[in-house]
Structure formats: structure tokens, C-alpha cells
C-alpha positions in Angstrom: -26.7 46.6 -17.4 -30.5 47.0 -17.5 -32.9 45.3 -15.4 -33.1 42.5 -18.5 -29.6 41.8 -17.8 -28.5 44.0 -21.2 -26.4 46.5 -22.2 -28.2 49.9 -20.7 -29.7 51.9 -23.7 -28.3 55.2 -23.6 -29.6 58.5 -24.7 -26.8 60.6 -25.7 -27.6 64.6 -25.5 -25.2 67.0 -26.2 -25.2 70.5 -25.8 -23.0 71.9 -28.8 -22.1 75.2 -27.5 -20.3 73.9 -24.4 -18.6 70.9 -25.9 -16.5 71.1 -29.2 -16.8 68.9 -31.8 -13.3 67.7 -31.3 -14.2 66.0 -28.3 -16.5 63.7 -30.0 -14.2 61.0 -30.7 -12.9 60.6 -26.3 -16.6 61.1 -25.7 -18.2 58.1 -27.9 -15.0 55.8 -26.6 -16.2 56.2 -23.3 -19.9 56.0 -23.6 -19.2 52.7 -25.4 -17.6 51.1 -22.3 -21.1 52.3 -20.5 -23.7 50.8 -22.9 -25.5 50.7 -25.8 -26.2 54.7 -27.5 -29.0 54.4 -29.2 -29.9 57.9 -29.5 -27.2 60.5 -30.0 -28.2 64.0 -30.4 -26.2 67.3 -30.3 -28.1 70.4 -30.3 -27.3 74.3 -31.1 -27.2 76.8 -33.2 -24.8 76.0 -36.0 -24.6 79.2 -37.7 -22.4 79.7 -35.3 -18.6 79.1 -36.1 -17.7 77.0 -32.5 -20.4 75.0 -33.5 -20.3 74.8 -37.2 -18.7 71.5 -37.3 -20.9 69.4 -35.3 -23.5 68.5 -37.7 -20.7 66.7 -39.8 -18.9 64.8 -36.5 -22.2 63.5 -34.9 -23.2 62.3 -38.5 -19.6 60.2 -38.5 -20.3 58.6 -35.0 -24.2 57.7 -36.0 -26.1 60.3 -34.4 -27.9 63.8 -35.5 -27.8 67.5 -35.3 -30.4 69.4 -34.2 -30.8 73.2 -35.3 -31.6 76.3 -32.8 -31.2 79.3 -32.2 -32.7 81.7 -29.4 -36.3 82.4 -28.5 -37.8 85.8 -28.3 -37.2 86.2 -24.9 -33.4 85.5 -25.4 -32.9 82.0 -23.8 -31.2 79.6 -25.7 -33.6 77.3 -27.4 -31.0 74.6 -28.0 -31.3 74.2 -24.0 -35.3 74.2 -24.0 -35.1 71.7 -26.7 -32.5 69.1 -25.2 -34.7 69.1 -22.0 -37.7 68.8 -24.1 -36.3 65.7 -25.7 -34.9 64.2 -22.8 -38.0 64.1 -20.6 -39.9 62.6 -23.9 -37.4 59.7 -23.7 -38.4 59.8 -20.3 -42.0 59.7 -20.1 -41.8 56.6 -22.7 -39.2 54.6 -21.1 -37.8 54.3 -24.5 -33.9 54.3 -22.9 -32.0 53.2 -19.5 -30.2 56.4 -18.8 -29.2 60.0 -20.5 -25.2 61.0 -21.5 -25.5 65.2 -20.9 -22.7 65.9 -22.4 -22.2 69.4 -21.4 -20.3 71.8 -18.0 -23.5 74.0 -17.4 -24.6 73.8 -14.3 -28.6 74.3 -15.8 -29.0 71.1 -16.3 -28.8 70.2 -13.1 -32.7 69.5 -12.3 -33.0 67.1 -15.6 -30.4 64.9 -14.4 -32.0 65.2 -10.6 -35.1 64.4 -12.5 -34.0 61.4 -14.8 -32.2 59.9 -11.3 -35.4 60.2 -9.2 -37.3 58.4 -12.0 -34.9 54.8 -11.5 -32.9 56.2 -14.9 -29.0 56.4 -14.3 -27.5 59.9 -15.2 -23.9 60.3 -16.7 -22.3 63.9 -17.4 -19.4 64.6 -19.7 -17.0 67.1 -19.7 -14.4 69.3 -19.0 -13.0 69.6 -15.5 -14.9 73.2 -15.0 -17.8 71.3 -15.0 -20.6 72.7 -11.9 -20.2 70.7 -9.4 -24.3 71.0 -8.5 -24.6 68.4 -11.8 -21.6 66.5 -11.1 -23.0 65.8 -7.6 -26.8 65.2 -9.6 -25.5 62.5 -11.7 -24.5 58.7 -11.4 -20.7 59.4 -12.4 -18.6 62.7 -14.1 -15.7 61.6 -16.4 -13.8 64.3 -17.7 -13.1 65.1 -21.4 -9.7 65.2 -21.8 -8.4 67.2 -24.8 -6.0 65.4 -26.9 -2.7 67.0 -28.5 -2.9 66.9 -32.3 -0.6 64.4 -34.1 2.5 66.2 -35.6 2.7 66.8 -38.7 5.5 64.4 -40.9 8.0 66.3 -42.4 7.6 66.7 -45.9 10.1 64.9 -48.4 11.8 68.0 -50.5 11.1 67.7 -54.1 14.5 67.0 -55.0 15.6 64.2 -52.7 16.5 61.2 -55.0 13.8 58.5 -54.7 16.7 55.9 -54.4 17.5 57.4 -51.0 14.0 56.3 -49.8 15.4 52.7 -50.3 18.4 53.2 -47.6 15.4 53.7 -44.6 15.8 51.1 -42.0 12.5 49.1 -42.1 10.3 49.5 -38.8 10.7 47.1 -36.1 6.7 45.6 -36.1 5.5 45.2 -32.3 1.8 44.6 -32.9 1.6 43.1 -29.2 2.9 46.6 -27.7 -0.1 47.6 -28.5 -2.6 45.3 -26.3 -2.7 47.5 -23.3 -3.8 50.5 -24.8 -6.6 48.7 -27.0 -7.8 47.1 -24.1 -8.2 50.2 -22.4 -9.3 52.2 -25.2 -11.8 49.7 -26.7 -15.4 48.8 -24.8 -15.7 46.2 -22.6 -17.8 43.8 -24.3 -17.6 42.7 -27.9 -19.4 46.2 -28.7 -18.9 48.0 -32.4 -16.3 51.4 -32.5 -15.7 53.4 -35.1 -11.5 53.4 -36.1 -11.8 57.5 -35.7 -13.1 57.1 -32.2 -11.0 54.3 -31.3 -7.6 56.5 -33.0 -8.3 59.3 -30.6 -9.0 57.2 -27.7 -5.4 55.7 -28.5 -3.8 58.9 -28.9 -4.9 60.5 -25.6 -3.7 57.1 -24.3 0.0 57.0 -26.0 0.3 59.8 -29.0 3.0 58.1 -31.0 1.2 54.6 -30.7 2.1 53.9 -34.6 5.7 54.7 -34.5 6.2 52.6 -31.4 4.3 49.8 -32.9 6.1 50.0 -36.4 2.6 50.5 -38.1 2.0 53.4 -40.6 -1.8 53.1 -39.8 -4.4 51.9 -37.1 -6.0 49.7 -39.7 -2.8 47.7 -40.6 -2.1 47.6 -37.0 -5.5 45.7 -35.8 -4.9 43.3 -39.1 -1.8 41.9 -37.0 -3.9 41.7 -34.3 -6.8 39.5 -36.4 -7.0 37.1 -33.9 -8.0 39.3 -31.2 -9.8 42.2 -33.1 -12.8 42.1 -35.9 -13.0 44.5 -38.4 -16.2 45.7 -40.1 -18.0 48.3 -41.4 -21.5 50.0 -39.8 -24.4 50.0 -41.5 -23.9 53.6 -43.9 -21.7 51.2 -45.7 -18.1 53.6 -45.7 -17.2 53.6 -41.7 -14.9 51.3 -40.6 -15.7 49.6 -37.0 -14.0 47.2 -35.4 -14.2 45.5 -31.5 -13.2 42.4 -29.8 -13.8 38.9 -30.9 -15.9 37.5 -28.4 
């Protein structure tokens, strides 16, 4: 919480070319559970084809992709302008505390920086992180890759549609699913996007569905109605949900 007794206001800064895109989803979950991100900005050169699909992720979790390259002298100008934008938030007291979401050990003076001016310092990623900025910042949590969902196997054309009818219908546990939701979702009745929240389950228990008896997340949390409150942000499209307070 913030001095005002609120939700800290977090900036987010993420440094594209050293965290994938795929990690988006476990990241947001657990900067949720922290406070409120405000700002959320993911910076590099996305010309590149590691980083080529940032600019659509960050627009699906709220936030904003900012475009560099290198300077003349060679150094990475996606670096220069995270710093640049981190000590303007800085300066103007316009946010509690900075997410760096990346392992490189550079940024190691911002987050000493940010700490030594009362704002708290998280760092994100994976476990290779430098330990110089893990040791800089208020707390390290590790992003945690999760294993892809497999694949169903494909009904072949010429299986008689009567056969469908002979399936035993799933066993519905809706209530199996409480410890992993309340682990997965943020503490307080805080807004999170279904794709954030369906990673966060995964990494948590991959075949969370089957065990459940649910052929989506969606129709899962409607069984759970009384406990969970569906909605969608503020584009209009993306489905949110969080607990009813």
C-alpha cells in the first residue's frame, strides 16, 4: 500500500529483448497481487523477430510498445530510453514503485536509485537474473515458463457423428478449482484479464479444465458466480474478471 493507505501505483517497464512476450501473461498475474499498474511499457527494437510480438501482447494486457533501435555509438537505445522514462516518473512522483521486468544486471543503479528515493523496486524474471539487481530491489519473483496446452486430437473425417453421442458426460467440479483461483487471482477485488488469469492457472495445474469438467475458463468462473465477477475493460472486447468483494 501507499502512504494514502491505497493500492501502490506501479510503473511497469519492461525490457523486450530480455523477456519474451510469452511471459506476459505470469508477469501481469503477479504484478496484480502487488498493486495497481498504471503504466505498462515494453520497450525494444521490434524489427527484431524475438521481439516482434510484443507490441500486440502489451496492447492485450493495457499497456504500450515503444520502438528502438541502437544509437550511433552502438548502445542499445531501448535501455537509454526505459531509464529515461523511469526517472521522469520519478522526478514527478507520478507512481509508488517501478516493475523492471528484465535479468540484466545494467539496471542495477535505476532500481538503487528509485529505492534511495522512498519508491519500492520489484524485478521480474528468469532465475539467471544478476544478482547485483536482485540484491538492489524490494523483492525478485521469478518468471516461470509455462508448458503449452496439448493439442486435442483431431476427430477423423469419417467417424460417424452418432458416436459423439456415446461420450460419457464430464463429471463438473467447479469447487476443485478454488485453490488455484485463489492463488492465481490478486488479492483484493482487483480487475484480470481471462488470458492472464488462464496462464496463471496453467503454470499452477495444466489440465485445470479436464479435472474440473469445464471445456473453457469462462464457463468455469460462471459456476463459480457467486464468488467471481465477470466484465469486460474498458477497449470494450477483453474479458476481466476478479473477486466479489
Amino acid at each position: 500500500m501507499n502512504s494514502n493507505g491505497g493500492a501502490l501505483r506501479l510503473a511497469v517497464l519492461i525490457d523486450g529483448e530480455n523477456v519474451p512476450a510469452k511471459d506476459a501473461g505470469p508477469l501481469f498475474a503477479q504484478v496484480a497481487k502487488l498493486g495497481n499498474p498504471i503504466i505498462r511499457r515494453v520497450y525494444g527494437d521490434f524489427t527484431k523477430g524475438n521481439v516482434k510480438d510484443w507490441p500486440k501482447v502489451i496492447s492485450q494486457h493495457g499497456g504500450s510498445a515503444h520502438q528502438n533501435g541502437h544509437t550511433s555509438a552502438g548502445k542499445n537505445a531501448s535501455d537509454i530510453a526505459l531509464v529515461v522514462d523511469a526517472m521522469d516518473f520519478l522526478h514527478k512522483r507520478s507512481v509508488d514503485g517501478f516493475c523492471i521486468v528484465t535479468a540484466d544486471g545494467d539496471f542495477t543503479s535505476l532500481a538503487k536509485r528509485a529505492r534511495e528515493d522512498g519508491f519500492k523496486v520489484f524485478c521480474f524474471a528468469h532465475s539467471h537474473a544478476a544478482k547485483a539487481l536482485k540484491a538492489a530491489c524490494d523483492g525478485f519473483f521469478p518468471l516461470v515458463a509455462t508448458a503449452p496446452t496439448p493439442a486435442a486430437p483431431k476427430t477423423p473425417v469419417n467417424t460417424p457423428a452418432k458416436l459423439k453421442a456415446t461420450q460419457p458426460t464430464p463429471v463438473r467440479q467447479p469447487k476443485l478449482a478454488l485453490s488455484w483461483l485463489q492463488d492465481a487471482l490478486p488479492a483484493e477485488t482487483q480487475w484480470i484479464t481471462f488470458s492472464a488469469l488462464g496462464i496463471a492457472l496453467r503454470s499452477k495445474e495444466p489440465a485445470y479444465l479436464k479435472k474440473t469438467g469445464y471445456a473453457s475458463l469462462k464457463k468455469l468462473l460462471t459456476a463459480l458466480k457467486d464468488l467471481y465477477e465477470q466484465g469486460v475493460a474498458a477497449d470494450g472486447k477483453t474479458e476481466q474478471v476478479r473477486r466479489r468483494s
